[in-house]
N, C-alpha and C positions, 0 to 999 in steps of 0.2 A: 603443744598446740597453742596455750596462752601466748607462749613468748612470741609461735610464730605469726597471730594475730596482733601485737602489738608491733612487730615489724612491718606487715604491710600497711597500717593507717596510714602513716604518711605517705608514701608515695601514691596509694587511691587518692587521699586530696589532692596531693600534689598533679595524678595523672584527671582527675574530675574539674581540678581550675583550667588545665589546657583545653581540654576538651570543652568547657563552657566558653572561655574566653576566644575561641574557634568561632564556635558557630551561635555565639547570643554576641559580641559584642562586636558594634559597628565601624569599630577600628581596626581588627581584624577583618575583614569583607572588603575596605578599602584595596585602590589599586594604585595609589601614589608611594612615591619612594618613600617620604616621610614615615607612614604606616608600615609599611614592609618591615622597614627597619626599628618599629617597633616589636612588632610581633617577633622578629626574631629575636630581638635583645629578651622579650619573653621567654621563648621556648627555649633559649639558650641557658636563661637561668633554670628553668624548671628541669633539664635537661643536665646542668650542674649540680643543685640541688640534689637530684634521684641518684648520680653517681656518686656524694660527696654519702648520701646514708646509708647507700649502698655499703662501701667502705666503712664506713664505719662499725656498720650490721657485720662486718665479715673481722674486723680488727677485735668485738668485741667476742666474738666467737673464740678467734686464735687466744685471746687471752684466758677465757676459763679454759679451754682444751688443755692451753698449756700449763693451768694450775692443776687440773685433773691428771694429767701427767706429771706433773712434779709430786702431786702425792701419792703417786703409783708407785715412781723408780723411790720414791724413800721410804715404800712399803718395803719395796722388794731388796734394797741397798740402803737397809738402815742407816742414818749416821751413828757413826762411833761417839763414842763418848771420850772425853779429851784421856780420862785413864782407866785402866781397868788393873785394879790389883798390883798395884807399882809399877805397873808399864803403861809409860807415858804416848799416847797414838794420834796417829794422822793420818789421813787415806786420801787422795786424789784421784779423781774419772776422768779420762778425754774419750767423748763419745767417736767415732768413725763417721755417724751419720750426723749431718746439723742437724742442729735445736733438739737433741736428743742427748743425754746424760748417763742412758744406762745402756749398753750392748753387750756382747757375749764376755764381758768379765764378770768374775763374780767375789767376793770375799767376804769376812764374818770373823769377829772377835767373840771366844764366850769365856766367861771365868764360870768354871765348874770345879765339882769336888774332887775332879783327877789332875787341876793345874791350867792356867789359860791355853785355851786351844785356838789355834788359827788357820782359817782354811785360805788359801785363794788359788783360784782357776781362772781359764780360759775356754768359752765352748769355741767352736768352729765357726766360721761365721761372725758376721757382727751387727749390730741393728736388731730393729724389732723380730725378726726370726729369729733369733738366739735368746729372747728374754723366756717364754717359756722353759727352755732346756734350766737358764739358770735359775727359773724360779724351782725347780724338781731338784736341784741339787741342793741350791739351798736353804730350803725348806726340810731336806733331810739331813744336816749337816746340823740343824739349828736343834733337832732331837738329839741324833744321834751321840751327838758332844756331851750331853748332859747323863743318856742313858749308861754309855759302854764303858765300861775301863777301860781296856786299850783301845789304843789308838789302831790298830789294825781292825777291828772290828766295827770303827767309825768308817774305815775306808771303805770295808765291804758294806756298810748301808748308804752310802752313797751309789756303791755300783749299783747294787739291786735297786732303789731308786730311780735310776738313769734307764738301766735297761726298762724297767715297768715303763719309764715316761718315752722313750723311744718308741716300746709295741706300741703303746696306744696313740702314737704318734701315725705311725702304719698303717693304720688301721684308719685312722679318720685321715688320711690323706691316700688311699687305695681308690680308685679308680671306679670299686664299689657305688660309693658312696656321695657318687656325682660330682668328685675334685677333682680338676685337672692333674696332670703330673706335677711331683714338686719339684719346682728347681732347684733343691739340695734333697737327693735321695737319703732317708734316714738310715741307711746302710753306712754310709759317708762317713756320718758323725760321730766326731768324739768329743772330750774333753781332758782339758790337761787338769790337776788337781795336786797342789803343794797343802799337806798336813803336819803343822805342829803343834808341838806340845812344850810348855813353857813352865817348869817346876816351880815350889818357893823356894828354890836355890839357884834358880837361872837355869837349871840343866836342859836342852833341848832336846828334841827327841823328833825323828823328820820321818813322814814316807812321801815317795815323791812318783806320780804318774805321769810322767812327761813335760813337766811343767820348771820354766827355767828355776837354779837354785837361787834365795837370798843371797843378798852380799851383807856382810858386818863391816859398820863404822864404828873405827877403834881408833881416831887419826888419820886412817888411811880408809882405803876399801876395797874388799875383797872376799871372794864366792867362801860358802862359808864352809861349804865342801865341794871337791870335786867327782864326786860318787855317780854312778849311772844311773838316772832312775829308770824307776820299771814305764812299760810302755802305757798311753792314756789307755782313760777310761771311756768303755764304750766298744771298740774293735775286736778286743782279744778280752780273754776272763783272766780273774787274778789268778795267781800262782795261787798254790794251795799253803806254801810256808811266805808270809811278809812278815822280813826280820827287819825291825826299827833299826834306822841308822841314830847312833849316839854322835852329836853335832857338838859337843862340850858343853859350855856356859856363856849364858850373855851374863856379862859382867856389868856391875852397876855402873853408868854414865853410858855404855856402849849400844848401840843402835842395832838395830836387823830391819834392812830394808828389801821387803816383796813389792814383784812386779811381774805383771805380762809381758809376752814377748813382744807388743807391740810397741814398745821402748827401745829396745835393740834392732828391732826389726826397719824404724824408723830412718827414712833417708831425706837427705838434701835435692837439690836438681841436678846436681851432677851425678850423685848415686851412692855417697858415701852416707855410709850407715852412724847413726846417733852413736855417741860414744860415755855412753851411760855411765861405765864407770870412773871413766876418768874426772866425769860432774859429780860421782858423789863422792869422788875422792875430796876435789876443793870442798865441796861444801860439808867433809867431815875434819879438815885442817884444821879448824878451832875446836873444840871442845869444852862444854857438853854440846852434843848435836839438838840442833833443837828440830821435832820432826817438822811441825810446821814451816819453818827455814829451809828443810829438802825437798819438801813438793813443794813449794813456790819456785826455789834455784834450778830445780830439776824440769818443771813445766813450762816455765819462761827460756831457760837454754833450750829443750826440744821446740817450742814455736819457734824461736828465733832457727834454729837449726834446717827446720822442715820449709818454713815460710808459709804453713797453711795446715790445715789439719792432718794428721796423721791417715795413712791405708787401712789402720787397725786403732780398735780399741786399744785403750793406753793407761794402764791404772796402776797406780803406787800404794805401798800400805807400809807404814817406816813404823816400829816400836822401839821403843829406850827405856832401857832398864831404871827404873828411879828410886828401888829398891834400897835398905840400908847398904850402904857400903862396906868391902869385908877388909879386913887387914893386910896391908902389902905381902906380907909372909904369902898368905892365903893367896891373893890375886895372882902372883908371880907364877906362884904350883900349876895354878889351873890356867895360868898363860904357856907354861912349858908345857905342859899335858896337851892340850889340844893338838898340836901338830901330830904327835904321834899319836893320839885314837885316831886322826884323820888316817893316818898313812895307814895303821891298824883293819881300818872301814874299806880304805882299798885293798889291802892282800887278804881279807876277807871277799870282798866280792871277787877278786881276781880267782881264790879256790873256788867259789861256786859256779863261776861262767866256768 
């Protein structure tokens, strides 16, 4: 009420001189050109004036909204800290909506007593309708990490969470309750959800709910498996057995870079899709990857690519191992190993499909 009483003082003066200078002053009354052309050049300024604080009244508005919003999305999308636990981090957002930073992506780094845990997701949707769903996930992700020893039991508090914030989603958007119908039925909705687990040995440990795989920069780059994940969360319930896929080692100096699909999904005006990996190939030819170097090379190739903002939220999260370094003996083993627990991880799921 304060504020909005010192917004209208001036323009009552402003509109109380017209209004005097009308009808008390005898230059105004006149009917010669002279006068005319004064009283306009008056009213023209007062008439300037009222528009010029107008604007201003409105640009000073946009600006706290848009401070009150900047410390919302970095309630809700902490920043990261440059490291957590020997891994070195960087995370990038491209909103879908202007002048907006946070949409239906979501991600979260915790070092807990079970090894660093990383979550990122995607809800459906993008823009301020999706920030609820990802405040419900990540809010229970930010427990969850810290309570459960496995990592399958972090996954089921996410679902229960999502489902809870779904009903009551329902429920205040029913028809009941005097809301129009929503334009996104909460039937609809899912989310995609990438869970890892980051040992003090490097060992990874993955469940995956429809959400694209990392790629690992090692000099080159590439998915870090090619394993099927299970379908999101939200549609269908989990399986009653989720058996952790074993991903090998990030090895010290090597990268793991998450991301949405809205990076892939990402076209030019002709229609050809972003080619994401062939960008973090270059930008992992040198070594050591520096992540800040990948989300700058990687979000200035996508603008340059798109020429305008992407149809989807578009978020990166790159980690590098910075951990001691083990001995070439040692590095070599666990460089041969990998390929075959990957190949392992498939004719495992191949007997279970």
């Amino acid at each position: 009420m304060i504020r909005l009483g010192r917004s209208l003082v001036l323009p009552a003066v402003w509109g109380a001189f017209a209004v005097t200078y009308k009808l008390a002053c005898p230059l105004a009354q006149a009917e010669s050109l002279g006068a005319r052309i004064v009283s306009s050049a008056v009213f023209l300024t007062v008439g300037a004036g009222l528009i010029l604080h107008v604007r201003w009244a409105l640009l000073r508005e946009l600006r706290q909204l848009r401070e009150v919003a900047g410390a919302t999305q970095n309630v809700l999308l902490r920043p990261l800290p440059p490291r957590v636990e020997g891994l070195a981090l960087a995370a990038g957002r491209l909103s879908a909506s202007r002048g907006a930073s946070v949409g239906g992506d979501l991600y979260e780094v915790a070092a807990t007593d079970h090894g660093v845990r990383v979550v990122m997701g995607d809800v459906r949707g993008h823009g301020l309708a999706a920030i609820s769903t990802v405040a419900a996930v990540l809010g229970s992700f930010r427990e969850a990490a810290h309570d459960e020893p496995e990592l399958p039991r972090v996954l089921r508090r996410l679902d229960r969470a999502l489902d809870r914030h779904l009903r009551e989603r329902a429920r205040a958007e029913h028809p009941a309750y005097g809301c129009a119908p929503p334009e996104t039925p909460v039937a609809e909705e899912f989310v995609t959800v990438l869970l890892l687990e980051i040992d003090g040995d490097g060992g990874i440990s993955a469940l995956n709910c429809g959400h694209p795989w990392p790629h690992l920069l090692n000099g080159t780059a590439r998915p870090l498996t090619d394993s099927d994940p299970l379908p999101p969360l939200g549609p269908f319930p989990l399986p009653a057995d989720l058996p952790v896929l074993d991903c090998g080692r990030l090895l010290p100096g090597e990268a793991l870079v998450l991301y949405t699909d809205g990076m892939e999904d990402a076209r030019d005006a002709t229609g050809t899709f972003f080619p994401l990996r062939a960008v973090l190939a270059d930008a992992a030819r040198v070594p050591p990857v520096s992540p800040q170097g990948v989300i700058r090379t990687v979000y200035a190739q996508l603008l340059r690519h798109t020429g305008r903002l992407p149809s989807d939220d578009a978020t990166l999260l790159v980690l590098r191992n910075d951990r001691t370094r083990v001995p070439p003996q040692q590095r070599e083993t666990a460089c041969a190993a990998r390929p075959a627990m990957e190949l392992s991880g498939r004719r495992r799921d191949e007997r279970r499909r």
